[in-house]
N, C-alpha and C positions, 0 to 999 in steps of 0.2 A: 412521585411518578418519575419512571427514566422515561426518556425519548430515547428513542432508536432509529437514525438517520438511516437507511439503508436503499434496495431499489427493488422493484416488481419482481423481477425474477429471483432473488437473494431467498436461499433457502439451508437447510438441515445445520449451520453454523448457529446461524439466526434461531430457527427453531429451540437449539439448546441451552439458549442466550432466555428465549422467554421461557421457556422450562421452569429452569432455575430459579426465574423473579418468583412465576409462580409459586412454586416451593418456598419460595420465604415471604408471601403477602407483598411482594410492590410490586405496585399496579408500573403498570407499560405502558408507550402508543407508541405505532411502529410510525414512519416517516417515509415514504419509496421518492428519495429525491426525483427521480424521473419524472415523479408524478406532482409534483410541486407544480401546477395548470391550470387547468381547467375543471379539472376533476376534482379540485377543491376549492374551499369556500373561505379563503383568507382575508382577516383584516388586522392590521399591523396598526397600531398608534404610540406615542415617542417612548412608552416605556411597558408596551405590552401587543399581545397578539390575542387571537383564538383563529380555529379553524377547524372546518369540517370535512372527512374524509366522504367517498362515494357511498360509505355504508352507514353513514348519518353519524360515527362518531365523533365528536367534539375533544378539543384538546384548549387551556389555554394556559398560555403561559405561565401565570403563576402558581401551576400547579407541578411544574414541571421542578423537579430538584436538580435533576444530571442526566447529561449526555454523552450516548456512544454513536460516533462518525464512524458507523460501520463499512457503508462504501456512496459514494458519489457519484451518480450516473446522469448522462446528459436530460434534457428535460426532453419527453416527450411533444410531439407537435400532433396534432389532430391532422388525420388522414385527410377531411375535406376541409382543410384550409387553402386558402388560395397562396401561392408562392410569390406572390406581393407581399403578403405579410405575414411571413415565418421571421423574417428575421425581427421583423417589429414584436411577434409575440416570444421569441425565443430572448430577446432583449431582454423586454420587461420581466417577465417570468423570474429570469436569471436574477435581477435585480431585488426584486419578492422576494425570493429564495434568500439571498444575500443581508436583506435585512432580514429574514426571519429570523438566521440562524446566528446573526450578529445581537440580537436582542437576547442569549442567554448567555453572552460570552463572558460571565459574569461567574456561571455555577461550573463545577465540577464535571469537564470535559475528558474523554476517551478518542481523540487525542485534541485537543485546544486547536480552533478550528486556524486562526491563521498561522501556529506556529508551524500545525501538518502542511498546509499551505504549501511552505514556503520552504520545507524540506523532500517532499514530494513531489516539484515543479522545481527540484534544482539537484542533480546528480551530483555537476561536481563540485557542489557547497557538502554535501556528503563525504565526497571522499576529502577535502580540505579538513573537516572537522574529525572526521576518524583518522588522519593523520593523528592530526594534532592529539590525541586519544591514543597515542602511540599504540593505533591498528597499522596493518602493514597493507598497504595499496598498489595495487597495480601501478605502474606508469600508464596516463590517460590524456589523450588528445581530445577534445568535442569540436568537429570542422566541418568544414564546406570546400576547404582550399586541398584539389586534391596534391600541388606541390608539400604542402605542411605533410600530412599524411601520407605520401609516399616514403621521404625522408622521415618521419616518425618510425614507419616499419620500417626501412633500412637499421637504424639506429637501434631498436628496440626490440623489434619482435620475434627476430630470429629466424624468419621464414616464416612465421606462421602468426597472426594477429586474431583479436574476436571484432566485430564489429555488431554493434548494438544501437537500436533506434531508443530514445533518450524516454520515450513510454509504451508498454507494450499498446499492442493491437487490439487482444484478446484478456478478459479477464474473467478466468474460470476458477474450480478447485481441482479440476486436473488435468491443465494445462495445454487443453485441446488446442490446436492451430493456433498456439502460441509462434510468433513470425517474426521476434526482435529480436532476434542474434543468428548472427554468420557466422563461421569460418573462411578469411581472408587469408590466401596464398599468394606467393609470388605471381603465378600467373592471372588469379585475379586481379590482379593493380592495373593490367589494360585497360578493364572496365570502370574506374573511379574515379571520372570524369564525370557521372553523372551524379556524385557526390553532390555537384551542386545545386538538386533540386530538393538534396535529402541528407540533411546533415546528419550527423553518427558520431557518436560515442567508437572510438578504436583502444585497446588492450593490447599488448602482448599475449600470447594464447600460453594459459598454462599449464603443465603436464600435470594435472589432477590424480589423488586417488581417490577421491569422492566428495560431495558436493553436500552441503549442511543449507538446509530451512532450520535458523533458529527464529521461536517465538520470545521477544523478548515482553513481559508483563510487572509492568514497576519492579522489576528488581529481580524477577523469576527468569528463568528460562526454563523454554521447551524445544529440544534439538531433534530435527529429524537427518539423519545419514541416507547419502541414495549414492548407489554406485554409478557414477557417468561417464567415467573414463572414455578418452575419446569421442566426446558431442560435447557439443559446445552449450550445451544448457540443459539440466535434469529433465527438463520438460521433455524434452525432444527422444530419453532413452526411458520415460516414465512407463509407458507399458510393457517393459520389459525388466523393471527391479524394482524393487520393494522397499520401502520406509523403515528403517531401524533405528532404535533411540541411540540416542549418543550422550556422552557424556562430555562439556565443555573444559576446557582446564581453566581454571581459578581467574590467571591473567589477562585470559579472553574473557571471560564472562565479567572483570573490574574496568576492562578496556571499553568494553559495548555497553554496560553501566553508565561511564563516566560520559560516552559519548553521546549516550541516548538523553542521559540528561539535561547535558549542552544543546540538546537541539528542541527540547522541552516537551517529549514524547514518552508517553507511559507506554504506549504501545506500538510493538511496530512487528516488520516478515524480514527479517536481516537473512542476506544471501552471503556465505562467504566457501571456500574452495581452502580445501587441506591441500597443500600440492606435494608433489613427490620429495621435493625437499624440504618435509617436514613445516614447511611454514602455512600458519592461518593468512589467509588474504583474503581483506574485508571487498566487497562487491558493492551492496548499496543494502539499504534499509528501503521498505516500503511500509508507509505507515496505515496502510490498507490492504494490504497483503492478504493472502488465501497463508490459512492453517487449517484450513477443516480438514484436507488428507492427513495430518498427523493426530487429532484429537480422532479422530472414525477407525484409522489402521494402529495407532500407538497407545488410544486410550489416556493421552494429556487432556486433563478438565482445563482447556484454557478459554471454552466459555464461560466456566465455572467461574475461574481467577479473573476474567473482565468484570462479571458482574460485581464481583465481591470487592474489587476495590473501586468503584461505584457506588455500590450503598457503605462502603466506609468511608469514602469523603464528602456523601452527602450527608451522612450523619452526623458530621464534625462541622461541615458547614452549618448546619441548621443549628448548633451547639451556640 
């Protein structure tokens, strides 16, 4: 059986994801971390689980071969709880949750729960390691101090910077009221004093010719192109251009290989910008990333390729 970590409203990726088991005989159980509460019936002991969802289905651990951490979502609270103790139930929950998913860290993970962790909850541990993976990176400040950051854009950006909140807001598959990136001008720097209620990620702003979702899948890639020239993030010009497949050159695809590996990730939503001078510049990896706009408009099976190297290392494990 695969587990499927995902959330309530998580749909049509998912969908193709159980599809697919179906067509090859493994069984599933979906997972809606939000729903990790009340609504289920968990009991965890030092080297095993079981639990029952709201529609009476049972799962228990030992039956479970591999899992995909498809997305994480905060846990729901019960509308008539009293707000004396959300944070007491939102605690424990969490902590439930944390040993559940720590009791199979053992078998064959999509993507190994603390190594995504700890590359998804650190931006510029990303770009230090795609350095080092000799990717080409912006120059990046992460501050509070608007002195640092003014003298940053002085020195770097040329008049013109991106400024970006260190996790989106919004997580869709098309990028509706997506709200973490600016465009920062000289005459904006009046305003960034209030930096210090809201720290940020600052870039120099680069003159793009178009803006790549690559899916990276143990060792595959699926490249989507979107023209954005001029906006400071695909999302923001998405209703207005269209998905084309791209093709990676060899040295970026051995580069985001070498680095994806380093950081112990089979899969990940790598954001990078072709800019006008000809150069790739890596942005960040999201190891939860939206790819269903390119498998639905470009016709990439990368819920296919998830599943499949899933029952191929649970079947080596079991070996």
């Amino acid at each position: 059986m695969i587990l499927c970590i995902t959330h309530s409203n998580d749909f049509y990726n998912i969908d193709i994801f159980f599809e697919y088991l179906a067509s090859k005989n493994i069984p599933f159980f979906r997972l809606n971390s939000d729903h990790v509460n009340h609504l289920l019936k968990i009991s965890i002991k030092e080297d095993s689980f079981e639990l029952t969802d709201k529609q009476g289905n049972t799962v228990r651990s030992q039956d479970i071969k591999a899992v995909w951490h498809r997305k994480a979502w905060k846990i729901a609270v019960p509308d008539d709880l009293d707000e004396e103790y959300e944070k007491i139930f939102l605690n424990e929950y969490s902590s439930l949750r944390y040993n559940l998913l720590t009791a199979l860290e053992d078998l064959p993970w999509i993507n190994p729960y603390e190594k995504e962790k700890k590359i998804d909850g650190n931006k510029m541990h990303q770009l230090k390691i795609a350095g080092k993976n000799n990717l080409v990176i912006p120059e990046t400040i992460f501050s509070n101090d608007e002195e640092k950051i003014t003298a940053f854009f002085h020195k770097y950006c040329n008049g013109k910077a991106i400024a970006k909140l260190h996790g989106a807001l919004v997580k869709s598959m098309s990028g509706e009221q997506f709200l973490s990136t600016t465009i920062i001008e000289e005459d904006s720097l009046e305003h960034i004093s209030d930096i210090a209620y809201t720290p940020m990620i600052f870039q120099p702003y680069i003159d793009k010719e178009y803006e790549l979702r690559i899916v990276y899948v143990d060792g595959e890639f699926f490249t989507g192109k979107i023209d954005s020239s001029g906006q400071a993030d695909w999302r923001v010009s998405r209703k207005d251009h269209a998905w084309t497949s791209y093709d990676l050159p060899e040295r970026i695809k051995n580069d985001l290989t070498s680095m994806m590996k380093e950081m112990g990730l089979y899969l990940g939503a790598i954001d990078m910008i072709k800019g006008r001078d000809g150069e790739y510049y890596f942005l960040e990896v999201n190891p939860q990333g939206e790819w269903g706009m390119l498998q639905k408009e470009l016709g990439f099976p990368i819920a296919e390729k998830i599943a499949d190297n899933l029952i191929k290392r649970m079947k080596i494990n079991e070996q």
